[in-house]
N, CA, C and O atoms as CSV, one atom per row, in Angstrom:
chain,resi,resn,atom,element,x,y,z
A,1,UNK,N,N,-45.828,92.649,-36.682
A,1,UNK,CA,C,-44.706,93.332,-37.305
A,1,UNK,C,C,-43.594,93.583,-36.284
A,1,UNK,O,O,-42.381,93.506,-36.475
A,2,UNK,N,N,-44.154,93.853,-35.328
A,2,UNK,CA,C,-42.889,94.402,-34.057
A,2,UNK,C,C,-41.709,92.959,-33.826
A,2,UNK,O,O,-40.479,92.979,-33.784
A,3,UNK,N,N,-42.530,91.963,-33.726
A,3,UNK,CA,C,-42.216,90.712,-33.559
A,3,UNK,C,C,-40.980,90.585,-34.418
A,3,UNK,O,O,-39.865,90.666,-33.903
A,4,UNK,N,N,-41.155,90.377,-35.793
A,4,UNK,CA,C,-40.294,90.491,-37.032
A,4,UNK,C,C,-39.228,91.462,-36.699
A,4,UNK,O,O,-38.048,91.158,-36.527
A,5,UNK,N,N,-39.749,92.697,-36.617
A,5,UNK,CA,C,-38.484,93.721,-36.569
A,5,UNK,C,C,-36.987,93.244,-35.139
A,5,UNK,O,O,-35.783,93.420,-34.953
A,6,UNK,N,N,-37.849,92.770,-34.673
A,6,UNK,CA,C,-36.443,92.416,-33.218
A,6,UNK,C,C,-36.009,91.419,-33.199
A,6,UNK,O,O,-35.079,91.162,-32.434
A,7,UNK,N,N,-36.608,90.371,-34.160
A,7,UNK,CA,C,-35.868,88.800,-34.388
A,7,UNK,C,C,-34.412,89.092,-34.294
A,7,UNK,O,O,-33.852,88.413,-33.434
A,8,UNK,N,N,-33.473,90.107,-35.097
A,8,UNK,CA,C,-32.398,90.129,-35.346
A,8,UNK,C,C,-31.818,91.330,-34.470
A,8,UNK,O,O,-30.709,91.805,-34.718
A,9,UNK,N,N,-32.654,91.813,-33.395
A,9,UNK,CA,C,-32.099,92.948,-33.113
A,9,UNK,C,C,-30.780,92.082,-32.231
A,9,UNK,O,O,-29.816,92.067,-32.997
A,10,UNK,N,N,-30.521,91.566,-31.270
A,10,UNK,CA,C,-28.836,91.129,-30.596
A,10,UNK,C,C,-27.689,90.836,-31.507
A,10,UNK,O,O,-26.506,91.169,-31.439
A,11,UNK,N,N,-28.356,90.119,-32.384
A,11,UNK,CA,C,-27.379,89.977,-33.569
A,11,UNK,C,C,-26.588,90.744,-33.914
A,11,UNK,O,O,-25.378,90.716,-34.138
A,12,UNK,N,N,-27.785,91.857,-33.966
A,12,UNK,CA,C,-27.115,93.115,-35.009
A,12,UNK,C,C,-26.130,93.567,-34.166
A,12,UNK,O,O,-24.935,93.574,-34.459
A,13,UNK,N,N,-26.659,93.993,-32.994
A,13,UNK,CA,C,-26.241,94.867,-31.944
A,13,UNK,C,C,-24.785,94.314,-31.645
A,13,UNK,O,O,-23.831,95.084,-31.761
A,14,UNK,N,N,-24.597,93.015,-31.268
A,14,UNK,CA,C,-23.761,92.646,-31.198
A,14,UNK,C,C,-22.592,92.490,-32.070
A,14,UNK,O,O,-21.412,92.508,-31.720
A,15,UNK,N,N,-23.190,92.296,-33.554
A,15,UNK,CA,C,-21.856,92.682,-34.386
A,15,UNK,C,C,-21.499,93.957,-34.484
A,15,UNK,O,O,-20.307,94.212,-34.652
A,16,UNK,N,N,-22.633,95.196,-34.383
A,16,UNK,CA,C,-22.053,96.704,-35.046
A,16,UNK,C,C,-21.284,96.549,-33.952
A,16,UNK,O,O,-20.169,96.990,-34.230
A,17,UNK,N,N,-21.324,96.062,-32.625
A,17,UNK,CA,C,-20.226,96.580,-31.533
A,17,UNK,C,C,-19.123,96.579,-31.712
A,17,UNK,O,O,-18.321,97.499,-31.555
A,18,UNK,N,N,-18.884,95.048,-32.226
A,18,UNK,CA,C,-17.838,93.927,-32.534
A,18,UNK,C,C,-17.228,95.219,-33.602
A,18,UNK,O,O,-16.631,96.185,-33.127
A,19,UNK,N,N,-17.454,95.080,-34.942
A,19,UNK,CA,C,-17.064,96.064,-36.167
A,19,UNK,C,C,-16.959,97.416,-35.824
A,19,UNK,O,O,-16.314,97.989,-36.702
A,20,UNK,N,N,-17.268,98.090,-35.038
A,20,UNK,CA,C,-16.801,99.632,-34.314
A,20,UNK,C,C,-16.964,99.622,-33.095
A,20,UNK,O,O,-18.021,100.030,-32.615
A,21,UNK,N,N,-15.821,99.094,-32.225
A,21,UNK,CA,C,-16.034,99.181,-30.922
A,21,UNK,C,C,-15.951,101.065,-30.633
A,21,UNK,O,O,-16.117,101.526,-29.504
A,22,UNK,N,N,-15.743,101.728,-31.549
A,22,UNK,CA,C,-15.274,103.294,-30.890
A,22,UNK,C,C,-16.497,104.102,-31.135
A,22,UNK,O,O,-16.488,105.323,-31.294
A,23,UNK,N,N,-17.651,103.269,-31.156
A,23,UNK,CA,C,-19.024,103.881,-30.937
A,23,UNK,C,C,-19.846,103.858,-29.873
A,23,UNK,O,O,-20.145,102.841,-29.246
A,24,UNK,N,N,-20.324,105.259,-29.587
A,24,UNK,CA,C,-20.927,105.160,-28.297
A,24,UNK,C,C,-21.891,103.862,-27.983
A,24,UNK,O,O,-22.317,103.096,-28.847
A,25,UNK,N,N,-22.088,103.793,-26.896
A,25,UNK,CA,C,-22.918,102.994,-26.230
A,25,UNK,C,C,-24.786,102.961,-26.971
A,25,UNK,O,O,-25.635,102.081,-27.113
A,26,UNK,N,N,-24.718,104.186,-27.220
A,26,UNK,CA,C,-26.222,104.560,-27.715
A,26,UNK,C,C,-26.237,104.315,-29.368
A,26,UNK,O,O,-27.299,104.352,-29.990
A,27,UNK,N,N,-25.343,104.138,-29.821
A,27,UNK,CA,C,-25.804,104.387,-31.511
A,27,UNK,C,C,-25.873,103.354,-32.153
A,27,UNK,O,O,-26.557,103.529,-33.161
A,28,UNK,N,N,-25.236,101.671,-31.995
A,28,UNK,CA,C,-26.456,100.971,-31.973
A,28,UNK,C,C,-27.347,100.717,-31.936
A,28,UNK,O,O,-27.796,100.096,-32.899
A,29,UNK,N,N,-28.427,101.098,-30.520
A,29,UNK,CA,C,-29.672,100.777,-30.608
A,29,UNK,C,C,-30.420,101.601,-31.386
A,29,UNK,O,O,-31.437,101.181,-31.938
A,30,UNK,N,N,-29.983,102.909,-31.517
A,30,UNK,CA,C,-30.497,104.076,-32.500
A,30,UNK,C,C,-30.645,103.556,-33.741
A,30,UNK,O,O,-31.785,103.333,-34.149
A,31,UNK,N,N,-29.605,103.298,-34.486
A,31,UNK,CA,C,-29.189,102.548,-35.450
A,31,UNK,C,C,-30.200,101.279,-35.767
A,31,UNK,O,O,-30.720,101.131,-36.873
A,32,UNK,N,N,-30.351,100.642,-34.975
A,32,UNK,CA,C,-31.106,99.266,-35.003
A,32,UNK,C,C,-32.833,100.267,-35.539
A,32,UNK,O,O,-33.461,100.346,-36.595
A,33,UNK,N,N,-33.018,100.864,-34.121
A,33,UNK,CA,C,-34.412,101.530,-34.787
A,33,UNK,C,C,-34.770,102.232,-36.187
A,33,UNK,O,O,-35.750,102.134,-36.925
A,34,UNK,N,N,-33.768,102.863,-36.247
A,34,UNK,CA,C,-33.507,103.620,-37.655
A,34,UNK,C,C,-33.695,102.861,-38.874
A,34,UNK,O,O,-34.121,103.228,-39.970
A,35,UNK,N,N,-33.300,101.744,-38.473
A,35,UNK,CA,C,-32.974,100.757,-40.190
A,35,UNK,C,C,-34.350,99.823,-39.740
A,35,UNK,O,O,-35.069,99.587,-40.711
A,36,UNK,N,N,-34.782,99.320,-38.598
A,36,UNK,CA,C,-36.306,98.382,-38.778
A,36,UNK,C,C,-37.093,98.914,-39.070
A,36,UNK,O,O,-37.760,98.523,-40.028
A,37,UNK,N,N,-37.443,100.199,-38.314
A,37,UNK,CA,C,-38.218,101.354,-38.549
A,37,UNK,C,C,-38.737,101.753,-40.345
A,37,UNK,O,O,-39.884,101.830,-40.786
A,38,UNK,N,N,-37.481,101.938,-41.042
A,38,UNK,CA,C,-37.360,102.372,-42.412
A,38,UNK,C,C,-37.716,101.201,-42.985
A,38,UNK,O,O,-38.697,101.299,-43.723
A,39,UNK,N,N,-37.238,100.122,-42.886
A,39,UNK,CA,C,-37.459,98.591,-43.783
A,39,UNK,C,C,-38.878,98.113,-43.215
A,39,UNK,O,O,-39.374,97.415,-44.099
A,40,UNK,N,N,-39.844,98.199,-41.991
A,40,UNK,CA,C,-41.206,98.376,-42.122
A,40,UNK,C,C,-41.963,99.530,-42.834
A,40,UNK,O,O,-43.082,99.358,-43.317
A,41,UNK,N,N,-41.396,100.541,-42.871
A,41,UNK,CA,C,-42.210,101.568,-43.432
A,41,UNK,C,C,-42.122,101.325,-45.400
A,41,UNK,O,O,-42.996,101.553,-46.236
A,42,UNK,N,N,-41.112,100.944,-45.530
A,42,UNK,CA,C,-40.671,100.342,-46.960
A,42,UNK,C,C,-41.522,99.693,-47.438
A,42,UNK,O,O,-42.244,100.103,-48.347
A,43,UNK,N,N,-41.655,97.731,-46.539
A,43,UNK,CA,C,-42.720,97.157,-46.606
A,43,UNK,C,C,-44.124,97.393,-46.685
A,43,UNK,O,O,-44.948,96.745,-47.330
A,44,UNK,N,N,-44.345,98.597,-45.811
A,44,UNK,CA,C,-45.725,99.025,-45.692
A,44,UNK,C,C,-46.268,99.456,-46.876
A,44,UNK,O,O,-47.211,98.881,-47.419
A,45,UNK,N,N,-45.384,101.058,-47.582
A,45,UNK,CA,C,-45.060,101.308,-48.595
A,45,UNK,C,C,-45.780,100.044,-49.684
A,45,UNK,O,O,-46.976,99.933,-49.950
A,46,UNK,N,N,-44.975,99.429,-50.039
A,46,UNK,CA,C,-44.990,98.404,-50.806
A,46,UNK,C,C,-46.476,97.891,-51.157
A,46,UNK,O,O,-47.086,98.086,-52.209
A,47,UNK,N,N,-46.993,97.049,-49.792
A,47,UNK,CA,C,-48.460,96.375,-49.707
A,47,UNK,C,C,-49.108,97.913,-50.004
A,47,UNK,O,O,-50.024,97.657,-50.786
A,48,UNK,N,N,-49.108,98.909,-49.855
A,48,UNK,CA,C,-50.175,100.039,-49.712
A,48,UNK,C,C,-50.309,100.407,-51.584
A,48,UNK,O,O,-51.278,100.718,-52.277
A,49,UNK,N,N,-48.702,100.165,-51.943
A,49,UNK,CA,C,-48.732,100.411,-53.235
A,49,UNK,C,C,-49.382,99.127,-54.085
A,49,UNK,O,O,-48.970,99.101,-55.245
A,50,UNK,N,N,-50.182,98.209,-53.791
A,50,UNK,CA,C,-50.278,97.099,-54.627
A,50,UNK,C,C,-48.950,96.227,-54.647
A,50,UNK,O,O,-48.983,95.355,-55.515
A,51,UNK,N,N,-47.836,96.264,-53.916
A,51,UNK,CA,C,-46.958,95.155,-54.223
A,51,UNK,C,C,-46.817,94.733,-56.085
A,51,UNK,O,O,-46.770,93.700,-56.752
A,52,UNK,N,N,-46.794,96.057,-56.319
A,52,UNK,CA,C,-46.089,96.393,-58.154
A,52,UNK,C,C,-44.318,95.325,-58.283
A,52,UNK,O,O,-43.769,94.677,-59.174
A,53,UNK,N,N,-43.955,95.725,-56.646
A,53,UNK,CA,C,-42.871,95.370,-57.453
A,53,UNK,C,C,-42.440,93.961,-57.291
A,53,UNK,O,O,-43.541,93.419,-57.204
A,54,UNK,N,N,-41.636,93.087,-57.201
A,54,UNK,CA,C,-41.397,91.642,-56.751
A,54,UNK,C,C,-40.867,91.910,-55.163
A,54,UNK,O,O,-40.707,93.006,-54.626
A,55,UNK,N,N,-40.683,90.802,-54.683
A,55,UNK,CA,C,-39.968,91.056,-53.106
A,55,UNK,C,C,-38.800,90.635,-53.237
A,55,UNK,O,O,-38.186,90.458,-52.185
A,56,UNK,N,N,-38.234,90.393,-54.268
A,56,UNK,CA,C,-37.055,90.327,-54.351
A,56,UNK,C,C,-36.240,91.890,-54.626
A,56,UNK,O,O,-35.216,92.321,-54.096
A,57,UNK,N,N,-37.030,92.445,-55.542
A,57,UNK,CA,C,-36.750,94.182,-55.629
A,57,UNK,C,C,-37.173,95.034,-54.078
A,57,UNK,O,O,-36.501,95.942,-53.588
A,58,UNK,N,N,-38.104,94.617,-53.659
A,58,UNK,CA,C,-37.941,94.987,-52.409
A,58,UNK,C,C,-36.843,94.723,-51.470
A,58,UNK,O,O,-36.096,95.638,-51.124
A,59,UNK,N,N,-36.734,93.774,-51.128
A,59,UNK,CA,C,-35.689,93.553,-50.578
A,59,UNK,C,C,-34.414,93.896,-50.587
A,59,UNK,O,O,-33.682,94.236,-49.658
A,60,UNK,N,N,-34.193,93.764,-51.829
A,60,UNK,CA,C,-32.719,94.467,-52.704
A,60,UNK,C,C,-32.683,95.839,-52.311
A,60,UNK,O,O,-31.577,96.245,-51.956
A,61,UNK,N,N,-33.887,96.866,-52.284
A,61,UNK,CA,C,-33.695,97.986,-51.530
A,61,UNK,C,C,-33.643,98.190,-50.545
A,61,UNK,O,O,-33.026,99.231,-50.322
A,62,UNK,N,N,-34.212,97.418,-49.219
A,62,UNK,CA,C,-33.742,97.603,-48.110
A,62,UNK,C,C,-32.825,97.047,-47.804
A,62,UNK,O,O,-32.448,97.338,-46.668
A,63,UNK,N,N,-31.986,96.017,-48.539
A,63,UNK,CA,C,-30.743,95.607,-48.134
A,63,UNK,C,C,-29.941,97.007,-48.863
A,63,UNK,O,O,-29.563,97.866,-48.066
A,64,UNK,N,N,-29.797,97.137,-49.677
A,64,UNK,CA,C,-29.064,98.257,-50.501
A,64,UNK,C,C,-28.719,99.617,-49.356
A,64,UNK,O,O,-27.580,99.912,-48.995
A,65,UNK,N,N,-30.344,100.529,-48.784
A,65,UNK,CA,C,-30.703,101.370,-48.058
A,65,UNK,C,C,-29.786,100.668,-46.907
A,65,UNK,O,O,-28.822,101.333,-46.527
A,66,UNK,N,N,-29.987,99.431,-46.335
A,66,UNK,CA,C,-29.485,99.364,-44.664
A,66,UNK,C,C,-27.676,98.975,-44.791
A,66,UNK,O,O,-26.982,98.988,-43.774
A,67,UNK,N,N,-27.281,98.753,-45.718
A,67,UNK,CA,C,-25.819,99.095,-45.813
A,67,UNK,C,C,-25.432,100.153,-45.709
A,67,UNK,O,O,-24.746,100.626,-44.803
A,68,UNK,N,N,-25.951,100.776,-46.894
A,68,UNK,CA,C,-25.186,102.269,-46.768
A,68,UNK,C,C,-25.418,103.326,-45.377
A,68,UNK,O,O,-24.624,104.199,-45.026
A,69,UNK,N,N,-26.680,102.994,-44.735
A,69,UNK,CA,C,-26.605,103.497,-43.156
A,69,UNK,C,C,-25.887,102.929,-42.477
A,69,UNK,O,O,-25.290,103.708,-41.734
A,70,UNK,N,N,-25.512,101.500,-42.282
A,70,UNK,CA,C,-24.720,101.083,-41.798
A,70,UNK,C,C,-22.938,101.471,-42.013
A,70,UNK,O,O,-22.180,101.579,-41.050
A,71,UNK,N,N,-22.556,101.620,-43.282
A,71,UNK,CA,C,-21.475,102.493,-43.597
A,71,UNK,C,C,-21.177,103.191,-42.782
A,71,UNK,O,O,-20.333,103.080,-41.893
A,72,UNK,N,N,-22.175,104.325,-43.152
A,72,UNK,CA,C,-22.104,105.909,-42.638
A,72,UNK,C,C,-21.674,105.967,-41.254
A,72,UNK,O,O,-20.958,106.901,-40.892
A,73,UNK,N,N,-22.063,105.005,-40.392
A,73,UNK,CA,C,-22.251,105.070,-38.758
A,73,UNK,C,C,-21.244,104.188,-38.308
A,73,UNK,O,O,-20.839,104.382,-37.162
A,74,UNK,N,N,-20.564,102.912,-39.202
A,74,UNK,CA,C,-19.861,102.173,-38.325
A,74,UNK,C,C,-18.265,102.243,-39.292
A,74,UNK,O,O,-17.440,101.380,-38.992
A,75,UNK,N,N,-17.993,102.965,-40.090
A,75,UNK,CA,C,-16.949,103.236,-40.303
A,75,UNK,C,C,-16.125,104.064,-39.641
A,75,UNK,O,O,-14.974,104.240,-40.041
């Protein structure tokens, strides 16, 4: 799982910079933990619940959930 979660971590990092350069140095990587952190625990969630729902509805919520944190922090 750890593996998965950091595939995209430079990416990210590198665009929230790019899209709000007037953010500290630290709230990126915060940020990064905050949203892999939540979208594994989601997943986990999910398999623990029987996987009721499709992974496409999954997904749709952690994409949904990691925008609007993303909003909040890089606007």
């Amino acid at each position: 799982m750890k593996r998965v979660i950091y595939i995209l971590h430079d990416r990210s990092i590198e665009t929230w910079r790019e899209q709000a350069p007037q953010i500290d140095v630290h709230t990126p990587e915060a940020l990064y933990s905050f949203i892999s952190s939540g979208s594994a625990a989601a997943i986990k969630e999910w398999v623990r619940n029987g996987m009721t729902q499709s992974p496409e509805e999954v997904a749709a919520f952690i994409d949904k959930a990691t925008r609007s944190v993303e909003r909040s922090f890089l606007e």
